[in-house]
C-alpha positions as CSV (number, residue, x, y, z in Angstrom):
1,X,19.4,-8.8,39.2
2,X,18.0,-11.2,36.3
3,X,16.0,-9.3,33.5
4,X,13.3,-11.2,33.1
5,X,10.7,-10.4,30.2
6,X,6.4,-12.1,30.1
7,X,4.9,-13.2,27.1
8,X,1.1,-13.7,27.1
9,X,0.3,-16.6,25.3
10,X,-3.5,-16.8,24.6
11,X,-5.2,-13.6,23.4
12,X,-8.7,-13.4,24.7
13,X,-10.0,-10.3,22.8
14,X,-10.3,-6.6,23.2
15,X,-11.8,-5.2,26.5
16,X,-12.2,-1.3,26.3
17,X,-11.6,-0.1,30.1
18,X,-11.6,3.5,31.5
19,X,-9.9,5.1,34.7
20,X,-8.4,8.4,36.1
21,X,-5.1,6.1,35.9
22,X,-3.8,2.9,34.5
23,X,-5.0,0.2,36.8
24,X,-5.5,-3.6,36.6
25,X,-7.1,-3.8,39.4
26,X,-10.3,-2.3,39.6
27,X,-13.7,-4.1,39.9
28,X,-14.8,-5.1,36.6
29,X,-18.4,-3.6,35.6
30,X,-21.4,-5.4,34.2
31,X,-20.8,-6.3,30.0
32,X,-22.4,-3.3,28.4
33,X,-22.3,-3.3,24.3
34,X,-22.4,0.3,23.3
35,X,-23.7,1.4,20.1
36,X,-22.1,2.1,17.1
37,X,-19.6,4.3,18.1
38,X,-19.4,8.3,17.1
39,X,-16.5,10.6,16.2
40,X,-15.3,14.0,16.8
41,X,-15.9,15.2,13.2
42,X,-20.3,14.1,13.8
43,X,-20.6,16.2,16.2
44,X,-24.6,16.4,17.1
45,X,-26.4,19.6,17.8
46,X,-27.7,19.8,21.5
47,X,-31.3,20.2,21.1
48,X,-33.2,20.4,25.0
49,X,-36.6,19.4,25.0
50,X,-38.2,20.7,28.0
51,X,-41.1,17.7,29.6
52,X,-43.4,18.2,32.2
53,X,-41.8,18.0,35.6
54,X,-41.1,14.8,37.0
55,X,-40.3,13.3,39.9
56,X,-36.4,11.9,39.5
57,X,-36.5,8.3,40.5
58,X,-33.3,7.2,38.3
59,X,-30.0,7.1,39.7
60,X,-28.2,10.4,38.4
61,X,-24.2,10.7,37.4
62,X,-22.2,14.1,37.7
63,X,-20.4,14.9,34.5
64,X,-17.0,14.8,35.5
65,X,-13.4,15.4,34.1
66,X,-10.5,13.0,33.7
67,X,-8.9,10.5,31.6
68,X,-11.4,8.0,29.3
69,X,-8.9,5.1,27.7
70,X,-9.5,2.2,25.0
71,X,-8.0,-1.2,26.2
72,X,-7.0,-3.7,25.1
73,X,-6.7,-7.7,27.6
74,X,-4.8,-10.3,26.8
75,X,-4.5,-13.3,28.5
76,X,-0.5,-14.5,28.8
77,X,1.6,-17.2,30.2
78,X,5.5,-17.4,31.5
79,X,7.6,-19.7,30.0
80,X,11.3,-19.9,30.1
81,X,13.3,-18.6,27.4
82,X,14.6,-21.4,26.3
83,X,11.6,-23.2,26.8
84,X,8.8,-21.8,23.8
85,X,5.3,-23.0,24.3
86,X,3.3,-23.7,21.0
87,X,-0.4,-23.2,20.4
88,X,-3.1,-23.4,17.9
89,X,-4.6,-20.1,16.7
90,X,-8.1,-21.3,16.6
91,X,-10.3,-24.1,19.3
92,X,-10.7,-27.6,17.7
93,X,-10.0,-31.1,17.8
94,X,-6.8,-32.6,17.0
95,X,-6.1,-34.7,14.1
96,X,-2.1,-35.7,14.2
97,X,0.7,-35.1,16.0
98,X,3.2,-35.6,13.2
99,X,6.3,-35.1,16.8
100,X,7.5,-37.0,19.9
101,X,9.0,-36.0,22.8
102,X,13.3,-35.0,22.1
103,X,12.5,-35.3,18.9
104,X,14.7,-32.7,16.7
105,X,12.5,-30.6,14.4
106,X,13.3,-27.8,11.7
107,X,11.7,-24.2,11.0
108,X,8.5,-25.1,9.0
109,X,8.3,-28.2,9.8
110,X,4.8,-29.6,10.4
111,X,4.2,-30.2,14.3
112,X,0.8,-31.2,14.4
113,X,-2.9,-30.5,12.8
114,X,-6.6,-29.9,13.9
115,X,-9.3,-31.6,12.2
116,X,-10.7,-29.9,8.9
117,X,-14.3,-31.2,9.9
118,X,-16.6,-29.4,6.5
119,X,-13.8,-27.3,5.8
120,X,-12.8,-29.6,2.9
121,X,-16.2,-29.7,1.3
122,X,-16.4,-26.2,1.7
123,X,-12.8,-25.7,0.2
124,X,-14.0,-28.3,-2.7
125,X,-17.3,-26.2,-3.1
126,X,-15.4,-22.8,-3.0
127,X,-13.2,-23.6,-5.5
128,X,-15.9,-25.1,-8.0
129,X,-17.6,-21.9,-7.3
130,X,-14.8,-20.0,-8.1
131,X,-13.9,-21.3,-10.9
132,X,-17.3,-21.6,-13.0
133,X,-17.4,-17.6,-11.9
134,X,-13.7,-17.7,-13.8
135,X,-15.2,-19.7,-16.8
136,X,-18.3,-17.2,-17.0
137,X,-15.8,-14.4,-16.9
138,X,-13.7,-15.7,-19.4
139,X,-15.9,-16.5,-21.7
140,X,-17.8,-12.8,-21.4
141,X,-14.3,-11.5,-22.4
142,X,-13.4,-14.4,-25.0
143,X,-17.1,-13.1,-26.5
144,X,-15.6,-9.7,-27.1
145,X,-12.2,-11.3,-28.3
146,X,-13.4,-11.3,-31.6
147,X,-13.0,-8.4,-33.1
148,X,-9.6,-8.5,-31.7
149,X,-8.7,-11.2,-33.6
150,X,-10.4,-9.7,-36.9
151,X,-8.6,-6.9,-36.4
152,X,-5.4,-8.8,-35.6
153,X,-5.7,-11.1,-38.9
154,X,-6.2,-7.6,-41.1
155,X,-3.3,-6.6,-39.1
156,X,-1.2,-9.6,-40.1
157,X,-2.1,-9.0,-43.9
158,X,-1.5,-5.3,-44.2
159,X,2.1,-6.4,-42.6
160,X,2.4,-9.1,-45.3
161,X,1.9,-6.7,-48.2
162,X,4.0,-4.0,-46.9
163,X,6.6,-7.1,-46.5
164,X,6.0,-7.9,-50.0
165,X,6.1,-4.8,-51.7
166,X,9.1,-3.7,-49.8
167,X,11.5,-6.9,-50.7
168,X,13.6,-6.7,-53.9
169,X,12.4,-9.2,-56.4
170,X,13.8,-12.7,-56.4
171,X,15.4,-14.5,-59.4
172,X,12.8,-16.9,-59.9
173,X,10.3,-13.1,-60.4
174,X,12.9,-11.8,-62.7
175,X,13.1,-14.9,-64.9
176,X,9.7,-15.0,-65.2
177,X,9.2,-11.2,-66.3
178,X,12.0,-11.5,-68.7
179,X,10.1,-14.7,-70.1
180,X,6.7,-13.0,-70.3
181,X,8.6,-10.4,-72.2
182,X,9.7,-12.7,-74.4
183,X,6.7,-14.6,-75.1
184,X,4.9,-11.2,-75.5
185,X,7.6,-10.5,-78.4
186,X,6.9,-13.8,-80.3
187,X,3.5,-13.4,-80.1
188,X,3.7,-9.8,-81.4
189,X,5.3,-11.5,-84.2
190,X,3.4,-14.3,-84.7
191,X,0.4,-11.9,-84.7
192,X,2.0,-9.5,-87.5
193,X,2.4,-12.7,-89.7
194,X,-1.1,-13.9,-89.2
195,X,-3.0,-11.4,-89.8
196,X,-0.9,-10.4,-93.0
197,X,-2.2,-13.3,-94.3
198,X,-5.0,-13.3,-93.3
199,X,-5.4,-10.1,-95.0
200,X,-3.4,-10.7,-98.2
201,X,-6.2,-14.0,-98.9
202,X,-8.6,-11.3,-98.5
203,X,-7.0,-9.1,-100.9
204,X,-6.3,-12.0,-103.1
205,X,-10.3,-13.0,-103.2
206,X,-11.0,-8.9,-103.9
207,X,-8.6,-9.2,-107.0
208,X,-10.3,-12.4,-108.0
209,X,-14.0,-10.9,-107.3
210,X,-13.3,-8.0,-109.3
211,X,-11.7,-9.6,-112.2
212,X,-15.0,-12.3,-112.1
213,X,-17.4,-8.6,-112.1
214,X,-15.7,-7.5,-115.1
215,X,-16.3,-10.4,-117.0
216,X,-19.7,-10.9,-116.2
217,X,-20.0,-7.0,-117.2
218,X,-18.5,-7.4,-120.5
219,X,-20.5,-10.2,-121.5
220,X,-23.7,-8.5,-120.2
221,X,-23.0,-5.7,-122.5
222,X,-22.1,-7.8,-125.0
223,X,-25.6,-9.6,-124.5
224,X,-27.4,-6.5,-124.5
225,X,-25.9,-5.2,-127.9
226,X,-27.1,-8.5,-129.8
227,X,-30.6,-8.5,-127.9
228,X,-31.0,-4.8,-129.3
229,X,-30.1,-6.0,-132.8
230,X,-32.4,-8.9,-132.9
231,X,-35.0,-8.6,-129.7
232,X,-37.3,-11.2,-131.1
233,X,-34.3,-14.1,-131.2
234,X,-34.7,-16.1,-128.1
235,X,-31.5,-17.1,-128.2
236,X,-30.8,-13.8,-127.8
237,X,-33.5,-12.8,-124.6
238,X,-31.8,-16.0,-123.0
239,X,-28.0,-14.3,-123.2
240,X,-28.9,-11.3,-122.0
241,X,-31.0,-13.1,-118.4
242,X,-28.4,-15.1,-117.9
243,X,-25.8,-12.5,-118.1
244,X,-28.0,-10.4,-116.1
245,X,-27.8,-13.0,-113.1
246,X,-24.3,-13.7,-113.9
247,X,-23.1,-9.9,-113.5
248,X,-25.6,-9.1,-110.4
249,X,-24.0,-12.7,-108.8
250,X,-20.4,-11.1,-109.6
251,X,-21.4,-7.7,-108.0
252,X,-22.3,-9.5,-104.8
253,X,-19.0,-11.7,-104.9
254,X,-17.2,-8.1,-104.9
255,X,-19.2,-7.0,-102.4
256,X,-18.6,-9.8,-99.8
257,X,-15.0,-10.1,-100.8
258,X,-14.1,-6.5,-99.9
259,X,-16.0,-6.6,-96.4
260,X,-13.7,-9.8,-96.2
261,X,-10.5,-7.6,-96.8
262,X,-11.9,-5.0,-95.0
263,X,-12.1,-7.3,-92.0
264,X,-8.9,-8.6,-92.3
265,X,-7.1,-5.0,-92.4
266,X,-8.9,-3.8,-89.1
267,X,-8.4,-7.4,-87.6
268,X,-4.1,-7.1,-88.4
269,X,-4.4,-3.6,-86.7
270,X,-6.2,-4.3,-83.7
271,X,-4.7,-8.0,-83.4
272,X,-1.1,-6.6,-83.7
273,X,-1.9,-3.5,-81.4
274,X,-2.9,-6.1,-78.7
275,X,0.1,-8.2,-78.9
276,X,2.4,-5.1,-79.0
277,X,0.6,-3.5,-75.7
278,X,1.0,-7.1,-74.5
279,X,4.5,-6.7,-75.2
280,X,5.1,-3.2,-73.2
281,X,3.0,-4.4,-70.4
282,X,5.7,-7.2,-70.0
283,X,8.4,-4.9,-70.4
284,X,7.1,-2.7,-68.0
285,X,6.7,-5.7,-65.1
286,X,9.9,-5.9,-66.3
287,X,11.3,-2.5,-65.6
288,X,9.3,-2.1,-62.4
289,X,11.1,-5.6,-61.1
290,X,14.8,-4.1,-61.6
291,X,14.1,-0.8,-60.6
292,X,13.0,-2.0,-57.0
293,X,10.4,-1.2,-54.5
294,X,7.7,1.0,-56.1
295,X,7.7,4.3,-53.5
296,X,4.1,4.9,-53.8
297,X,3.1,1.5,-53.4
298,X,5.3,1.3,-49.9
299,X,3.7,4.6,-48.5
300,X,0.2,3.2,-49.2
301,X,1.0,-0.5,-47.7
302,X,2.4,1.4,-44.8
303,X,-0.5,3.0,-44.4
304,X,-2.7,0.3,-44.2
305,X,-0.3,-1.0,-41.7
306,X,-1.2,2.1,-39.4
307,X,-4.7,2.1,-40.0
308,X,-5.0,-2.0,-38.8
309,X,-2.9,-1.1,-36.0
310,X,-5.4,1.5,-35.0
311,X,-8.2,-0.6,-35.8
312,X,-6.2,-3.5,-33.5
313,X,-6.0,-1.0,-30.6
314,X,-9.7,0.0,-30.5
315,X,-10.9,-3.0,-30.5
316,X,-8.5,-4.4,-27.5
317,X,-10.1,-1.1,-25.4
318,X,-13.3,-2.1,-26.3
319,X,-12.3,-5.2,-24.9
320,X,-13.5,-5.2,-20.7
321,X,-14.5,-7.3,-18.6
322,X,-18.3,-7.5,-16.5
323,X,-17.9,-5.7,-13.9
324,X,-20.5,-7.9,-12.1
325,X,-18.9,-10.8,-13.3
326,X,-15.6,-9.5,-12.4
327,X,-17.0,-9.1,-8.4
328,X,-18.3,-12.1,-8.4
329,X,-15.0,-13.7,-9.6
330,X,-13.0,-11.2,-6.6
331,X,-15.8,-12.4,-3.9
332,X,-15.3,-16.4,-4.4
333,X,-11.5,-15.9,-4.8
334,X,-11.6,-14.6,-1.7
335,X,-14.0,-17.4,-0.4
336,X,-11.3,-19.8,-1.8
337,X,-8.6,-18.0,0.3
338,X,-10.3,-17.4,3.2
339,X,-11.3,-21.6,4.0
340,X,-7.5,-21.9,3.0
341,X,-6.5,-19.7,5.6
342,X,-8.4,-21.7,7.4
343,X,-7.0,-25.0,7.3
344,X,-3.7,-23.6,7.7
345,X,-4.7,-21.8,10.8
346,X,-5.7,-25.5,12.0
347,X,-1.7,-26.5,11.1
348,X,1.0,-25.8,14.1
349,X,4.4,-25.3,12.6
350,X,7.9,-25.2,14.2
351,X,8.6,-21.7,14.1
352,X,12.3,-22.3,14.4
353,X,15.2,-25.2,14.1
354,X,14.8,-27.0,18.0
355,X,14.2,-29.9,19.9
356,X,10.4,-31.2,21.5
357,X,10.8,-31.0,25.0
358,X,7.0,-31.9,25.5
359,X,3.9,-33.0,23.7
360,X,1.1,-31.9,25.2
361,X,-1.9,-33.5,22.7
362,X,-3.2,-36.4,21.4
363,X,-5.4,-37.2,18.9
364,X,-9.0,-36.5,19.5
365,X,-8.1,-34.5,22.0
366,X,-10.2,-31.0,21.9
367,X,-7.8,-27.6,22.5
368,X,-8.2,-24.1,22.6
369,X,-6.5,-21.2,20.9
370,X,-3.8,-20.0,23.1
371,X,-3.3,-23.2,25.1
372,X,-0.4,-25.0,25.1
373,X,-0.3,-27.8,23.2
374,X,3.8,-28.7,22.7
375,X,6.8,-27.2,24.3
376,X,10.2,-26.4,22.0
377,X,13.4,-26.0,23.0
378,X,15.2,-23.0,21.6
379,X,18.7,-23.8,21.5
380,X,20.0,-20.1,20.2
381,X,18.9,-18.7,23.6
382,X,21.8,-18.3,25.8
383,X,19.4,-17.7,28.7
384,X,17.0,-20.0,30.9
385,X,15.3,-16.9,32.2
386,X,11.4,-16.8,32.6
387,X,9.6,-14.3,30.0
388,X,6.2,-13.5,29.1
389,X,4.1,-14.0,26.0
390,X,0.8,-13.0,24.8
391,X,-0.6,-14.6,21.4
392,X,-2.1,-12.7,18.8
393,X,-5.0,-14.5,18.3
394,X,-8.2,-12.8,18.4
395,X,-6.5,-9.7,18.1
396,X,-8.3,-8.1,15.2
397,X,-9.2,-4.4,14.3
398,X,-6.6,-2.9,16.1
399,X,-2.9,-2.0,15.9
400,X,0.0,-2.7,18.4
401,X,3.4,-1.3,18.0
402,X,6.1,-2.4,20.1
403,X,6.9,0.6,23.0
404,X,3.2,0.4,23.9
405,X,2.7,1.1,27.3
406,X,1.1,-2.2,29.4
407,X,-0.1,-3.0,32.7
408,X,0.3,-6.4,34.2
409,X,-1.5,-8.8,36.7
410,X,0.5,-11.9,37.5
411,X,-1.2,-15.1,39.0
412,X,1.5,-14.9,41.3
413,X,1.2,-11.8,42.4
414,X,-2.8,-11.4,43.4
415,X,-3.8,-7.9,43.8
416,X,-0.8,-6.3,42.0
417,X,-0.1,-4.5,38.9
418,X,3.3,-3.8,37.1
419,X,3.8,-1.3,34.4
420,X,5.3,-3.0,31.1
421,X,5.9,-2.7,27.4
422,X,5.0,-4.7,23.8
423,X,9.0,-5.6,23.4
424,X,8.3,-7.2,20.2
425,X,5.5,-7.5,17.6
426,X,4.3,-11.5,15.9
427,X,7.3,-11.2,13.2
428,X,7.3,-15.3,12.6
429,X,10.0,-15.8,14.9
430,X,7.7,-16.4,18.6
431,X,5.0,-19.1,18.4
432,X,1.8,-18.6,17.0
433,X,2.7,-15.0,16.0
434,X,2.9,-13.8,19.9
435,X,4.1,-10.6,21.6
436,X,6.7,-10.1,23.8
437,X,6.5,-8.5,27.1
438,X,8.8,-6.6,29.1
439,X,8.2,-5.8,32.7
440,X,9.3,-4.0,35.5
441,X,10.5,-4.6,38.3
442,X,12.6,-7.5,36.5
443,X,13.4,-9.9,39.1
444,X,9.8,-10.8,40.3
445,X,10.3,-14.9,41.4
446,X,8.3,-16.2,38.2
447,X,8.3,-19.7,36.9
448,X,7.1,-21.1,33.6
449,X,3.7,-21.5,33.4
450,X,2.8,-18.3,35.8
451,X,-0.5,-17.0,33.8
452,X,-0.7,-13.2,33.5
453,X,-3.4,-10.6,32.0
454,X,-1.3,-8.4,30.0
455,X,-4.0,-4.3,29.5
456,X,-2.4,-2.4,26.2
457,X,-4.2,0.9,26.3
458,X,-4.5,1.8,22.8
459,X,-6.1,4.9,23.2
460,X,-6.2,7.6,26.0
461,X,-8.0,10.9,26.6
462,X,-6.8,13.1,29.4
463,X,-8.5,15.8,31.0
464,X,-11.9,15.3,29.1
465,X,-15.2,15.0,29.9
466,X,-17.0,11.8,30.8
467,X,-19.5,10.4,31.9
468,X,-20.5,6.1,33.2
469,X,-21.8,4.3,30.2
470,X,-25.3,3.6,31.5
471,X,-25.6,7.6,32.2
472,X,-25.9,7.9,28.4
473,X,-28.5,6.7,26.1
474,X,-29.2,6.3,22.5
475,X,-32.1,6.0,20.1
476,X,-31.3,7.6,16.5
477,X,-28.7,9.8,18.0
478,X,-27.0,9.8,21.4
479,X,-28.1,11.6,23.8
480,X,-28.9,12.2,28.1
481,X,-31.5,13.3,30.6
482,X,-30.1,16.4,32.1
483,X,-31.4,17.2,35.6
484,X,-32.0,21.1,35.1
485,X,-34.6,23.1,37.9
486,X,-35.7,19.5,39.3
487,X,-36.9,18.8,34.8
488,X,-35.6,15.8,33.1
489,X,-34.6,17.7,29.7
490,X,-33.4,15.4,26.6
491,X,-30.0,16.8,25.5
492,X,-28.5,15.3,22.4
493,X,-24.4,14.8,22.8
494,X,-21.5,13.5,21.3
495,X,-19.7,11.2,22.0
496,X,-15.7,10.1,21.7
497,X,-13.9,7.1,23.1
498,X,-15.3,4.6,25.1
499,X,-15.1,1.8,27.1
500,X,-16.5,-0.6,29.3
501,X,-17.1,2.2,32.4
502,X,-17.2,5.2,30.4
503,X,-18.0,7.2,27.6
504,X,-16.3,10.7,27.0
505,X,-18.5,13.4,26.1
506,X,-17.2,15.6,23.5
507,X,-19.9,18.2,23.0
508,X,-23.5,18.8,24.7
509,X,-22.5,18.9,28.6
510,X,-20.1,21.0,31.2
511,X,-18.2,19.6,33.7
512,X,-20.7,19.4,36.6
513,X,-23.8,18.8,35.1
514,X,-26.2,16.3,36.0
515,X,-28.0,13.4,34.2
516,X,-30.6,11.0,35.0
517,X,-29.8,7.0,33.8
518,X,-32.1,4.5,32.9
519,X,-34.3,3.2,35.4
């Protein structure tokens, strides 16, 4: 016996089916859209609303127990195993077909593309969009930068002058200290000698001054004696003015020449004082450069390194960006990305190193997802046997394992189900990221290009309530028309999984109970 394994190729979308058992074959209801689905945890409070009575004219449902499931179709197709059919993941219109037929083709290679139609203008006006939203972000945030970068540059200079008063002084600093030392001794010197002469001219002048005074004194008295002795002589009254002016002239010359001495003394102190405090400040310089870094200078510069470190750090948390800004950045990213999906969803890559059996395509020509546009041969498949695969396009909002339970309808087989399994999730390696089916029994006569409609059930209640989906209505909450004493009464429920037949009733009804639908 051959094993032989189904693949559906072409996905056609989720159709939520209910039955007392797994079945493919039972009559397909009317479309019916529910409404937004409840769950267990909102439960709603029955609340019966007796009406007048009525006459019931609506068809009425019994509420009855069994098993409600959520499936899932999907529309496949058999191809051999060596023989792997290649599709496009969306509808459109080709472009190129970069392949011809035996030609040999590597994994990744690029097969064949759809037409972009506006999706390049909208790429081109996404990513303008995105980045002026960038730019406006960046600039918010640049706005705040500055700070950080006052606060980096105070940073930078309290490093400096720790650096500096940490290194040991250089030779070209210790010639110079010993050189301001020295020129602080010969000025010291050169001071002393000035301003002792500067004071001895001064004393010399005093001596002179005072030697002039007593002159002029002794010929005043001298004058005086001879006016007394002969007042009326004008000779006499002449003398004595003009030694008068002469001694008062010589006072005055004393005067002036001891402030000048004077002067000169204080000037010598305070002059040679300077030059010698000159002198230790120089020697000091001096000392400090030989004996190394000054301790208490290093703690303080170290300091000030911590504190602009601190400073540095607050302002960088200070630092955020616009949230706004930052969401609108996010949402056109993600525009950006999602048109580039996009377009690469229009590109068909080889999905492994094989030959083109058969191209399928040309340009201009309009395909749908799921149809097969070139054929591949696989040449690590030891096997020609058929198999079964099922695309994953417009598969969405729902999650398939492989193990999951199937049911299976094959063109060939009208009127017949088989019981199957997901073998093997899209993983890169099957075209167009498809499943893989397994199905029993597994020597049905199949041939490539057999079609098949592949039901996962995703979800499955057993032994629960239910009820058919037009039995149950909904306004603000969900709720029925129970038939109690011949009375239409609204009774609020609520409601679990549901399908396109029926709804399972979680809370507000017993099994047995009657409900009016909709006329």
């Amino acid at each position: 016996m051959r094993r032989w394994m189904t693949t559906t190729m072409a996905a056609v979308g989720i159709a939520l089916a209910g039955c007392a058992s797994p079945s493919v074959n039972a009559p397909t209801p009317a479309p019916w859209t529910p409404p937004p689905t409840a769950t267990r945890e909102a439960a709603t409070a029955m609340a019966p609303t007796a009406t007048p009575p009525t006459t019931t004219t609506g068809q009425t449902f019994t509420v009855e127990r069994g098993v409600v499931e959520r499936t899932l179709r999907l529309n496949g197709q058999v191809v051999s195993a060596q023989e792997k059919a290649i599709w496009f993941a969306q509808d459109g219109v080709v472009q190129t077909v970069y392949v011809k037929p035996e030609e040999t083709v590597k994994r990744g290679q690029l097969l064949a593309d759809l037409s972009l139609g506006e999706l390049a203008d909208q790429l081109a006006q996404a990513q303008q969009a995105a980045k002026r939203d960038r730019q406006l972000m960046e600039r918010s945030i640049e706005a705040q930068q500055l700070p950080v970068r006052r606060a980096e540059i105070d940073l930078e200079a309290a490093r400096a002058a720790l650096a500096r008063v940490q290194a040991p002084p250089t030779a070209a600093e210790l010639a110079k200290a010993r050189a301001d030392l020295q020129q602080a001794q010969a000025n010291l010197a050169k001071t002393r000698n000035d301003a002792s002469a500067a004071k001895n001219r001064a004393e010399q002048a005093l001596k002179q001054a005072q030697r002039a005074l007593a002159d002029a004194q002794a010929e005043f008295g001298a004058a005086s004696a001879a006016h007394e002795r002969d007042k009326d002589n004008p000779q006499n009254q002449e003398r004595l003015a003009k030694a008068h002016t002469a001694l008062r002239e010589a006072e005055d010359a004393v005067a002036e020449a001891q402030i000048a001495y004077d002067t000169a003394l204080g000037n010598e102190v305070a002059a040679v004082q300077s030059a010698e405090a000159n002198v230790a400040i120089a020697q000091a310089a001096l000392d400090q450069l030989l004996a190394g870094p000054d301790k208490a200078a290093v703690a303080e510069a170290q300091r000030a390194v911590k504190l602009a470190e601190l400073a540095l750090e607050e302002a960088r948390q200070k630092v955020v960006a616009d949230p706004e800004l930052q969401q609108r950045v996010e949402a056109s990213e993600q525009a950006v990305k999602a048109v580039q999906e996009q377009i690469e969803a229009r590109r068909l890559y080889a999905p492994f190193d094989g030959q083109v059996l058969g191209v399928h395509i040309a340009p201009g020509a309009t395909v749908r997802a799921g149809e097969t546009v070139l054929t591949l041969l696989d040449p690590t498949v030891q096997t020609d046997a058929p198999q079964l695969l099922a695309p994953a396009t417009g598969v969405s909002g729902v999650t398939i394992t492989a193990g999951m339970p199937v049911t299976i309808s094959f063109s060939r087989y009208p009127g017949q189900s088989f019981a199957g399994s997901i073998l093997q999730i899209p993983d890169g390696s099957l075209p167009a990221g498809g499943y893989l089916i397994g199905y029993e029994p597994k020597d049905l006569a199949l041939q490539s290009g057999d079609q098949a409609v592949v039901t996962v059930t995703l979800e499955r209640r057993e032994d629960t309530l239910w009820l058919p989906v037009k039995a149950v209505r909904y306004d603000s909450d969900y709720f029925v028309m129970l038939l109690k004493d011949g009375v239409e009464v609204r009774v609020n429920v609520t409601v679990g999984l549901m399908n396109d037949e029926r709804v399972e009733i979680v809370a507000g009804l017993n099994e047995g109970d009657v409900v009016v639908g909709e006329e």
